[in-house]
C-alpha positions as CSV (number, residue, x, y, z in Angstrom):
1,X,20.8,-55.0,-81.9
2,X,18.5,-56.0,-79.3
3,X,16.4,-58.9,-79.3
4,X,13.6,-57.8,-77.8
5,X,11.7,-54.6,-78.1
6,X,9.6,-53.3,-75.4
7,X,6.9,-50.3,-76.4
8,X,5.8,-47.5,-73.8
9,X,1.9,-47.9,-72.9
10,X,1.3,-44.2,-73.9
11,X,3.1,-45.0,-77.3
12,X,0.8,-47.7,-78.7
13,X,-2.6,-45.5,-77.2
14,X,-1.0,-42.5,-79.4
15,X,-3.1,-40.9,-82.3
16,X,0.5,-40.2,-83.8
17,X,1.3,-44.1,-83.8
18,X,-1.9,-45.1,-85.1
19,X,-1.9,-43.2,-88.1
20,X,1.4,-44.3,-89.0
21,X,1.6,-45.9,-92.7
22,X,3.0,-49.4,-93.1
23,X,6.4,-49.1,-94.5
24,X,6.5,-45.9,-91.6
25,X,5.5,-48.6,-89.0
26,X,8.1,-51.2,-90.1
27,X,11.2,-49.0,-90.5
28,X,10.4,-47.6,-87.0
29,X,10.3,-50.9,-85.5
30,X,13.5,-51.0,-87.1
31,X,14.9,-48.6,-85.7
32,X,14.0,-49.9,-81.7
33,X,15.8,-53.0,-82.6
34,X,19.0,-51.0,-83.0
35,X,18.6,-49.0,-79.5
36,X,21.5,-49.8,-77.0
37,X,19.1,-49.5,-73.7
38,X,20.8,-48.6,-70.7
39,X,19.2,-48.3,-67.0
40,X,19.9,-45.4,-65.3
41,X,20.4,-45.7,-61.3
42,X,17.8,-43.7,-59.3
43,X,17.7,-43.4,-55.6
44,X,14.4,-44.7,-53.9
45,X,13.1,-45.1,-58.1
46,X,12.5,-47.8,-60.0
47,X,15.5,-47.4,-63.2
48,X,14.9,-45.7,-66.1
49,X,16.0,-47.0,-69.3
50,X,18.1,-44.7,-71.5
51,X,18.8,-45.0,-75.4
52,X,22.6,-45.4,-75.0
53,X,23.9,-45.1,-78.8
54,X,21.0,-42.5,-79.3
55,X,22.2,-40.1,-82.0
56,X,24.2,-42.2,-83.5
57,X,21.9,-44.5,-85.0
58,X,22.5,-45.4,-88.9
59,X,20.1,-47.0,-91.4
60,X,21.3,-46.6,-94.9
61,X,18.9,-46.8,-97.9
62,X,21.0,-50.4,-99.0
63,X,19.7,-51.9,-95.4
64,X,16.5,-51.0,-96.3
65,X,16.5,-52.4,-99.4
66,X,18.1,-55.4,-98.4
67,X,14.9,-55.9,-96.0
68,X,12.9,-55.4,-99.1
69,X,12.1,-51.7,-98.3
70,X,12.3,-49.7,-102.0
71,X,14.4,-46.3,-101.7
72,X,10.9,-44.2,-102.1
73,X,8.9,-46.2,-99.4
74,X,11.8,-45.6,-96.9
75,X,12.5,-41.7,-97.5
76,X,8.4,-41.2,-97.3
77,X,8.8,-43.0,-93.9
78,X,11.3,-41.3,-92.8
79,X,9.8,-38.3,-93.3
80,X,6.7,-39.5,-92.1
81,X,8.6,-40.4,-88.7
82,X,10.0,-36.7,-88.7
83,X,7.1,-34.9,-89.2
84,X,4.9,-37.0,-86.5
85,X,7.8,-36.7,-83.8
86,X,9.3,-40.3,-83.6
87,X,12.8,-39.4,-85.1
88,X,14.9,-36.5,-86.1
89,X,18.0,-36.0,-87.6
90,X,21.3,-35.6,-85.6
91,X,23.6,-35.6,-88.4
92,X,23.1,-35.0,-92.3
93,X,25.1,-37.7,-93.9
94,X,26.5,-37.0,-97.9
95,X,26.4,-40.6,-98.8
96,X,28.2,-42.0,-101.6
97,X,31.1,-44.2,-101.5
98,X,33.0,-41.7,-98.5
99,X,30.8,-43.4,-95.7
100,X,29.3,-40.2,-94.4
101,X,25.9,-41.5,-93.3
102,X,23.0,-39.9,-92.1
103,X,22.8,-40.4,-88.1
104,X,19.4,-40.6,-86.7
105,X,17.6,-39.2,-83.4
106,X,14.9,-41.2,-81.9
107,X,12.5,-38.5,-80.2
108,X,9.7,-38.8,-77.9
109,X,8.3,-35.4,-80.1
110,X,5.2,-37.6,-80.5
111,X,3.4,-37.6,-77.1
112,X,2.4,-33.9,-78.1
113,X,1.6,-34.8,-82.0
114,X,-1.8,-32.9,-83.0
115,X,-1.2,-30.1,-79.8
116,X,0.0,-26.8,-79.7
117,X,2.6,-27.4,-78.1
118,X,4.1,-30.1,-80.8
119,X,7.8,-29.0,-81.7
120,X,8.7,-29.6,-85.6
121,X,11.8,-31.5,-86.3
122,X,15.1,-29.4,-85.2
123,X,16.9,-31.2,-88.6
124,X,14.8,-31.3,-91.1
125,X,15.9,-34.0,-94.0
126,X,17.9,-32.3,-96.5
127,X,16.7,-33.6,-99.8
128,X,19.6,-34.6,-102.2
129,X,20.4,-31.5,-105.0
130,X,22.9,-32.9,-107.0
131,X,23.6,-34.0,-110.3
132,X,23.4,-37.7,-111.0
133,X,27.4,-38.7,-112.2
134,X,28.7,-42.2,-113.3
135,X,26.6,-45.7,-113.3
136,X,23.7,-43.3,-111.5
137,X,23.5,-40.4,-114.7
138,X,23.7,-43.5,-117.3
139,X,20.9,-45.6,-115.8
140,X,18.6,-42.3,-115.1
141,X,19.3,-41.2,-118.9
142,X,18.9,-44.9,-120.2
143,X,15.4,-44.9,-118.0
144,X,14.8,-41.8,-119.1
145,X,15.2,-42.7,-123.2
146,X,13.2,-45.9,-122.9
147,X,9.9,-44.1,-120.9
148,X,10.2,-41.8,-124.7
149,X,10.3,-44.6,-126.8
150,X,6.9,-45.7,-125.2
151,X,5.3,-42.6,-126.4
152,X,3.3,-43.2,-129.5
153,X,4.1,-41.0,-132.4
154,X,2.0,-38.3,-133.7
155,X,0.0,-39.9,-137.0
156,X,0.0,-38.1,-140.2
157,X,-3.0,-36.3,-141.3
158,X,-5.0,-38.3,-143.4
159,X,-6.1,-35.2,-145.6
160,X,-2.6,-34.7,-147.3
161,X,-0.7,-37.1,-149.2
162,X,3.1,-36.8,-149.4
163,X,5.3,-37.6,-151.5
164,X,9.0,-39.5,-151.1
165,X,10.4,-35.3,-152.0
166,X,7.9,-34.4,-148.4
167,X,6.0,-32.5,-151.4
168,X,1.7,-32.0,-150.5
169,X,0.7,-34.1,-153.4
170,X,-3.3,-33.0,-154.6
171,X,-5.2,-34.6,-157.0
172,X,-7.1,-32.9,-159.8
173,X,-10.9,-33.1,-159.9
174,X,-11.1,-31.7,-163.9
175,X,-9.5,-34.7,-165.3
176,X,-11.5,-37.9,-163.6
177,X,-14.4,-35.5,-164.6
178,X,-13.8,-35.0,-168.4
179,X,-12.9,-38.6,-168.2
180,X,-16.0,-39.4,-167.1
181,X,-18.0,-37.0,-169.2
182,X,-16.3,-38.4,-172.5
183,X,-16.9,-41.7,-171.7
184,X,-20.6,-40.9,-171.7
185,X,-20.6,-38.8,-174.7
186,X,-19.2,-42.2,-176.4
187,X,-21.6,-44.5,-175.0
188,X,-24.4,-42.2,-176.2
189,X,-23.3,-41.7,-179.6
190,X,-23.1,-45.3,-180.1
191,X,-26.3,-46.1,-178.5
192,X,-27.5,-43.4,-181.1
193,X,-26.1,-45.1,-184.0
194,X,-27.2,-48.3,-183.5
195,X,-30.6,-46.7,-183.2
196,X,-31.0,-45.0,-186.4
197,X,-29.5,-48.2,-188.2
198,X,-32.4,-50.3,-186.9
199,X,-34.3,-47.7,-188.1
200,X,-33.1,-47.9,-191.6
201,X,-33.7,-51.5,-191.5
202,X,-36.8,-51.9,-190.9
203,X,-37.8,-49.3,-193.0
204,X,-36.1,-50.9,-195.8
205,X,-37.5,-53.7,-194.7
206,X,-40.9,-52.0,-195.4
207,X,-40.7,-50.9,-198.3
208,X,-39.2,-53.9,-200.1
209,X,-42.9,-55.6,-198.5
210,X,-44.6,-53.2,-199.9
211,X,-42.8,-53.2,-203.3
């Protein structure tokens, strides 16, 4: 991995470069630190500089994450560096624990970003189909159970009442009315009682004056 990374003029002026994102920025920069330059001999020329190892440049998703890169930020910049022209793919790894990794392409695709004569990438990423299996389908389904458990239950209507047999339980309006309605009958009988016997009274009362 080379020390010391050396940019083309016509790279940094780029609209393409410019309008990379951070993360997109940083893994690219990544990736010129693991070029293997090599000059090329010209005859009455200054030497080029060739990518020696180009093609066969790997940078796993557990590099990226051991620089602190998370998996999503590095597969959007990876894409991002596709699409823009700054990488392409030269062979579509399978990952897992077999080794197969992805081998990357650093293109120069870029110096004709926003023309019409711009070239897509010739090996598009291939995203990854298949079904979650061991550690990977436990932790997704565990992730997946505890995002549920978040979700607030629906509450019970306030309107019915149930009861322990999940029975609609509805209250009578007849009976709190007769209650209500013979309680006042007995009030006012009383109330007429006690009238008419003060009545007596002082009538009696009267007439024994008089007498």
């Amino acid at each position: 991995m080379m020390k010391n990374i050396w940019f083309d003029k016509d790279l940094l002026r780029s609209s393409a470069f410019r309008s990379l994102k951070k993360w997109s920025l940083i893994v690219y920069l990544d990736f010129l630190r693991k070029r293997q330059m090599e000059p090329v001999k010209r005859a009455k020329r200054s030497d080029d500089w060739i990518i020696k190892n180009n093609g066969e440049i790997v940078y796993p998703y557990s590099e990226a994450e051991h620089k602190g890169i998370g998996r999503r930020e590095f597969r959007n910049a990876i894409d991002e560096l596709m699409a823009k022209g700054f990488l392409d793919i030269a062979h579509q790894g399978s990952g897992g624990r077999s080794g197969d990794m992805t081998k990357y392409f650093i293109d120069d695709r870029w110096k004709d970003y926003g023309k019409p004569s711009f070239r897509p990438a010739k090996n598009p990423r291939i995203k990854d189909s298949r079904q979650a299996r061991g550690w990977t389908a436990f932790h997704a389904k565990r992730k997946k159970s505890s995002v549920t458990e978040l979700i607030p239950k629906k509450a019970a209507s306030r309107s019915k009442s149930v009861t322990p047999d999940e029975k609609p339980r509805t209250l009578s309006s007849s009976k709190s009315d007769t209650r209500k309605e013979g309680s006042n009958n007995v009030k006012a009988s009383v109330y007429e009682d006690k009238c008419q016997s003060g009545q007596q009274l002082l009538w009696s009362n009267n007439l024994d004056t008089i007498l």
